[in-house]
Structure formats: structure tokens, C-alpha cells
C-alpha positions in Angstrom: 115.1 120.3 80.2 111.7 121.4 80.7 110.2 123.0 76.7 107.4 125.0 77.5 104.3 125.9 74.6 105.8 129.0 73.8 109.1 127.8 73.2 107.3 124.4 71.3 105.9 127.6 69.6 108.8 129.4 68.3 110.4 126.1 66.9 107.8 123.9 65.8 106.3 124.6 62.1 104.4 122.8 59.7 106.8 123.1 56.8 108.9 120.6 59.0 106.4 118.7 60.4 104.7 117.7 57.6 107.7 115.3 56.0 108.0 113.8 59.7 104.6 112.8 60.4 104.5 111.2 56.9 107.4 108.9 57.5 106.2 108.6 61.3 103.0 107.0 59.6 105.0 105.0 57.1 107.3 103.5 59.9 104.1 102.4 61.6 102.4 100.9 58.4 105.7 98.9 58.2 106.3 97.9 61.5 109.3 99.4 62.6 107.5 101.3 65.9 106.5 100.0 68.8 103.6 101.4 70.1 101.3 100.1 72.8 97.6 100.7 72.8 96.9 103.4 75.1 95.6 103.1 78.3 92.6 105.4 79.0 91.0 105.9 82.0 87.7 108.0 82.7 88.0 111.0 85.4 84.2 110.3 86.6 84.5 114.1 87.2 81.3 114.8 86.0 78.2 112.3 84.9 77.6 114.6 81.8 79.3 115.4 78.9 81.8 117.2 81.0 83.3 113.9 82.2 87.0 114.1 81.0 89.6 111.3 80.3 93.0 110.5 81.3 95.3 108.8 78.9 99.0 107.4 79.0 100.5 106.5 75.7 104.0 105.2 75.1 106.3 104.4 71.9 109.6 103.4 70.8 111.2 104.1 67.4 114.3 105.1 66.2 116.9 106.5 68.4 114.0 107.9 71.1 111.2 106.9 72.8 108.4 108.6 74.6 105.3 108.7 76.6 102.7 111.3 76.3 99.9 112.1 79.1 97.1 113.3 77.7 93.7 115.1 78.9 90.7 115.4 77.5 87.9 117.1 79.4 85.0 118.4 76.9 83.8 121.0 79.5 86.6 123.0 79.6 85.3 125.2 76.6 82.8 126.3 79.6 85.6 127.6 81.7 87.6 129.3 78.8 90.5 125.9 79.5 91.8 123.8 76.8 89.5 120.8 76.5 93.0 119.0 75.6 96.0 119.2 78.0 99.4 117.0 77.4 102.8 116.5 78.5 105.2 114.5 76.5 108.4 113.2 77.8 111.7 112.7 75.2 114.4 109.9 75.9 117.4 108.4 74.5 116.5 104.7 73.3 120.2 103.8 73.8 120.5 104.6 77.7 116.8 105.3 78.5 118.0 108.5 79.7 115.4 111.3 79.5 116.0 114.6 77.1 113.3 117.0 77.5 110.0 117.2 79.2 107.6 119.5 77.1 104.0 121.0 77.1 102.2 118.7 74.4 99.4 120.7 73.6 100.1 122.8 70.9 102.3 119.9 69.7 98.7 117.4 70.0 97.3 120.3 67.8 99.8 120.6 65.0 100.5 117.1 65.1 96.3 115.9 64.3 96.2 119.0 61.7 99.4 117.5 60.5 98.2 114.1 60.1 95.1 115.2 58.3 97.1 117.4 55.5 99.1 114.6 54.9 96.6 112.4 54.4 95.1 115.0 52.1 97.7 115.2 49.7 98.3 111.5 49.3 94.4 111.1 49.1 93.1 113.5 46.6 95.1 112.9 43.5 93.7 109.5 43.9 90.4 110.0 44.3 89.3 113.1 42.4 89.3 113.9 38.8 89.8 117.4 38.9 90.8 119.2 41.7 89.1 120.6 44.3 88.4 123.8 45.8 85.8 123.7 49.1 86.7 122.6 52.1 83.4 122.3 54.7 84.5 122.2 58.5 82.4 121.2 61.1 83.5 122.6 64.3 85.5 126.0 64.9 87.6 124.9 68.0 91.9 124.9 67.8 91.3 121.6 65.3 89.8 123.4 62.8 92.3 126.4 62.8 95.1 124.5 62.8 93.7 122.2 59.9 93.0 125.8 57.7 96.6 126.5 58.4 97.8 122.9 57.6 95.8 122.0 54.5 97.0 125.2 52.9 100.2 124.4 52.5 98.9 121.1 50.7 96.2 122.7 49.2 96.9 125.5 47.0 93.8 125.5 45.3 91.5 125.8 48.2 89.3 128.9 47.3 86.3 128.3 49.3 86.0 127.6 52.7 82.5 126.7 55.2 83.0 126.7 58.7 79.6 125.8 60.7 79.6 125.0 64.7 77.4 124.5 67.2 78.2 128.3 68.2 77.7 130.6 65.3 79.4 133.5 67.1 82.4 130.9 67.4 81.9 130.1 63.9 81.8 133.7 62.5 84.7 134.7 64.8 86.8 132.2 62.6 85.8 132.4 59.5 87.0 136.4 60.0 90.2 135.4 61.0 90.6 132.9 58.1 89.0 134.4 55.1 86.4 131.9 55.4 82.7 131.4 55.4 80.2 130.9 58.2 77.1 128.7 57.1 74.7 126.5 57.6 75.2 123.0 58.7 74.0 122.0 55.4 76.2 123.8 53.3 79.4 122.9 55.0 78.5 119.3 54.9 78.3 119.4 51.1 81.6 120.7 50.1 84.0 118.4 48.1 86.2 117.3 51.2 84.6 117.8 55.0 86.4 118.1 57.8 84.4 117.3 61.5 86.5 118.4 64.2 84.1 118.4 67.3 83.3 116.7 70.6 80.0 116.0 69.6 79.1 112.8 71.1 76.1 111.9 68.4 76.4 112.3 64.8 76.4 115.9 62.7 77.5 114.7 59.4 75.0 113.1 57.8 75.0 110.9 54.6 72.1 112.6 52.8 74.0 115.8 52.8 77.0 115.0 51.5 78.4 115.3 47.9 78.4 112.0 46.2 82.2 112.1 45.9 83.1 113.9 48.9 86.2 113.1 51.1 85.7 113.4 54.9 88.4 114.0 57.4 87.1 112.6 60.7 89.4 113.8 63.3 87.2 114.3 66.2 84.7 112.1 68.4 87.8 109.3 69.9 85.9 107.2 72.0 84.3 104.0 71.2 80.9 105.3 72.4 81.3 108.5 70.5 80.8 109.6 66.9 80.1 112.6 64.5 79.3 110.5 61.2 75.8 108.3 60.9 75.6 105.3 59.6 74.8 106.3 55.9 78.2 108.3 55.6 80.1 105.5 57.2 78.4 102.8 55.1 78.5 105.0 52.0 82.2 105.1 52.3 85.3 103.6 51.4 87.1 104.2 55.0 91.0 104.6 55.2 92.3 104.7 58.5 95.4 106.7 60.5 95.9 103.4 61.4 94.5 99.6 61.2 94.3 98.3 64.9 93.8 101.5 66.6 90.9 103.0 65.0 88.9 99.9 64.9 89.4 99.6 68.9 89.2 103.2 69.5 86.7 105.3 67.0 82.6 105.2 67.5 82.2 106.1 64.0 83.6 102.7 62.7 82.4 100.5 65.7 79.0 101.8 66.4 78.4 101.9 62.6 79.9 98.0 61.7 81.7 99.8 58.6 84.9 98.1 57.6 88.3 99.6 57.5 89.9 99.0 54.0 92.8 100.5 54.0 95.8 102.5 56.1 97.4 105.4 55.0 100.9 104.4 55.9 100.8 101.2 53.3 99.2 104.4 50.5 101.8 106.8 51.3 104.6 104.0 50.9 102.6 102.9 47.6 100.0 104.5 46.3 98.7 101.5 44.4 98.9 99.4 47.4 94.7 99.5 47.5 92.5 100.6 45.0 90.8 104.1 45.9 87.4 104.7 44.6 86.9 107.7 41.9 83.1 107.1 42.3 81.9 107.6 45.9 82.6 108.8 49.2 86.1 108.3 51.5 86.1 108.6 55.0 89.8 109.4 56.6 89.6 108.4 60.2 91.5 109.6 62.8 92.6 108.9 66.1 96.1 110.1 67.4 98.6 108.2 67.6 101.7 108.9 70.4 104.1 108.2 67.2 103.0 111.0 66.0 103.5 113.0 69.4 107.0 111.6 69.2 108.2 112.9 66.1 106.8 116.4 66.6 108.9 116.1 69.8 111.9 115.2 69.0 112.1 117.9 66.3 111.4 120.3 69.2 114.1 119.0 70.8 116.5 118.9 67.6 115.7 122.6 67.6 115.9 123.6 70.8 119.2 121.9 71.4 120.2 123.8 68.2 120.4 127.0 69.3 121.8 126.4 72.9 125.1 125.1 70.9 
């Protein structure tokens, strides 16, 4: 059975992806997936910043298993292509025998936007006071529509939000479409919880404009060469990550910054006294992707479409 986007399209929503990404993340935290680091290798297509990657990740948990291949080739805003591309194959754990084959992008968009809202609502009533209301994005690519959509249904009290990119026209286009804000870089970076969502290869956010309190989701920049935080919001922070092992293999912002991962958001959602998050000061949520998450989104594409062929 080959799913293709538009089908992933018609059956996949965030009212039921939500739930499964949290327990996907809580059945990492407690050990009950296996899940491989994933192999990346460089296209050499290019010996600029259009030089793409090629990555193979696998996982096991539950009654499935999968393996998603995943591109990433930042050039392709240039020729109007998805900088990601993916294809994630579904099997039965029990016989190994294979399910569905389906079109991962749109599921690699959900699934990150996902991550981030869920991560969201376990985070805030933890770390602010009051709640808050201003959300700054940095970027205005699929990642930080899909994170609008996302963080809404968490979020109920967003009133405010600042989109800023690299491309204002690109930046104006979405905050129309949104009921957002197009503004400076400055402004954005201020708001009470920032979301980067870019390819930059060098950092945008910037310590010295942040809100004292602010709480960063960092879902762009994977690469250990590559990063879109300096050194003064990484150091400034109290960082929890997706995960332990892979972001401090995998993400430029921790490595190239020496800050120190203190906690994983599969240990808070299980127990949200399990590490002590700061009132006072900033928190940085980093990010990733992880192919567990891939799976889950899968296999409830699968549930579904195998619902309504019965």
C-alpha cells in the first residue's frame, strides 16, 4: 500500500497527533523504543549552502517498526522544491512484514510542529507565572506555519504573534495568512516564547535581545556544524532537550556552544517534578527529530487509512 501526501493529508490531524507524539516521547524517556542513531550522509551536491543531506533512520516500538529516508537540501527554496523530502516505510514487528509505504513530508512537518506544542504545554505552566501571550518566530518556511497551527490548539491565549525572516515578502505573506505580525528581527526575538525555525547556518537569535524569561523553541539548524542561537542564549539558558543522546550528538547550538543539557522532556511529561524548571531565566527547548516520532504519525495514517477500506 503506497499512502501518498494527499491522502497523509486527509487523515492526519493534530487533535490526534498531539496525544501520540506525547507518549512516543514518553516511551523513549523510558526506554521502551529502540531507536538507532541515524546515519547521515552528505550529497556533496553543491560546496555552498545548497549542499543537501541524506539520512536513514530506523525504529522499533510497539507492534511496528519503521525506517524513514529523509532529505534535506537547503537550496531547494531557490527552485520552488521542498527543502525536506521523506519516505517512511510501516511494518508489522511480529512478522516483519511491511504495511504501507507513505510520502513523509507533510508527516516530518506535523510531526516537528507537534513535538514543539507538546513540549509547550508541559513547559509553560512550569516556568511562567502568568500566562503568556506573544509568540516571536523566526523563519516563515512550512515549520513555522505548521507550529502557528499546532501551538494554537495548546495555546489558547496566544494574542500576539511576530513573524520576522530573512525574506520580508515571505514574512508578510504569512503573517496575512495567520493573523500575525511581520517585524523586525528584534521585536520577534523579544516575545515571551521564540520559536527559530530556519536553515540558517550561523546564529539569529541572540542573547541580548531576548526577554529575561523567555522560552525558546529551537527546532531548526540539525547539524553539528550548524546553529541559530549564540552563545549568550545557550549559556543563559536552562536547555531541555527532545531527547538526551541525540541532541547532544546532533545540534550545533549545544555542541558549538559547550552548554549542558539538563533535562528531557520525556522524563517532564511522565513527571513533571522529575527536574526542577527555572521561574527566573531563560529555557531553551531543543530539537532534533526523532524517526519515533515519524513512526507514530505513521502508523496512525495507516490506522486510518485501513479504516475506511473496511
Amino acid at each position: 500500500m503506497y499512502i501518498a501526501e494527499q491522502e497523509v493529508r486527509a487523515v492526519l490531524t493534530y487533535e490526534a497527533l498531539l496525544p501520540a507524539i506525547r507518549q512516543g516521547l514518553m516511551d523513549y524517556s523510558a526506554g521502551r523504543v529502540n531507536q538507532p542513531p541515524r546515519t547521515i550522509i552528505r550529497a556533496e551536491n553543491a560546496d555552498d549552502h545548497r549542499n543537501g543531506w541524506f539520512a536513514v533512520m530506523p525504529v522499533v516500538v510497539g507492534d511496528v517498526m519503521g525506517v524513514k529516508t529523509v532529505t534535506f537540501y537547503p537550496g531547494n527554496d531557490e527552485l520552488g522544491l521542498p527543502t525536506h523530502m521523506a519516505i517512511i516505510e510501516l511494518l508489522r514487528r511480529e512478522t516483519g512484514e511491511p504495511l504501507a509505504l507513505m510520502d513523509g513530508r507533510l508527516i516530518t512537518e506535523m510531526r516537528t510542529a507537534a513535538v514543539s506544542a507538546v513540549a509547550f504545554a508541559a513547559l509553560a505552566p512550569l516556568h511562567f507565572d502568568g500566562t503568556p501571550t506573544t509568540l516571536g518566530i523566526l523563519g516563515s518556511g512550512v515549520q513555522a506555519h505548521a507550529h502557528i497551527e499546532a501551538l494554537r490548539l495548546v495555546w489558547p491565549h496566544l494574542k500576539d504573534i511576530r513573524i520576522w525572516s530573512r525574506n520580508p515578502a515571505n514574512a508578510e505573506r504569512l503573517a496575512s495568512s495567520s493573523g500575525a505580525r511581520a517585524v523586525l528581527l528584534e521585536e520577534a526575538a523579544s516575545a515571551e516564547v521564540v520559536l527559530t525555525a530556519t536553515s540558517s547556518a550561523q546564529p539569529i537569535l541572540r542573547g541580548k535581545d531576548m526577554a529575561p524569561n523567555a522560552l525558546v523553541l529551537a527546532v531548526g539548524a540539525t547539524g553539528s556544524t550548524l546553529r541559530e542561537l549564540d552563545d549568550e542564549a545557550m549559556l543563559s539558558s536552562y536547555v531541555v532537550a527532545e531527547a538526551r543522546a541525540p541532541v547532544e550528538r546532533e545540534s550545533g547550538d549545544v555542541l558549538l556552544s559547550g552548554a549542558k543539557v539538563q533535562a528531557e522532556i520525556g522524563v517532564l511529561l511522565a513527571d513533571p517534578s522529575a527536574a526542577r524548571i527555572p521561574r527566573d531565566g531563560r529555557i531553551v527547548f531543543k530539537t532534533v527529530g526523532m524517526a519515533i516520532e515519524d513512526l507514530v504519525a505513521a502508523r496512525l495514517v495507516w490506522q486510518a487509512i485501513e479504516a475506511q477500506s473496511k
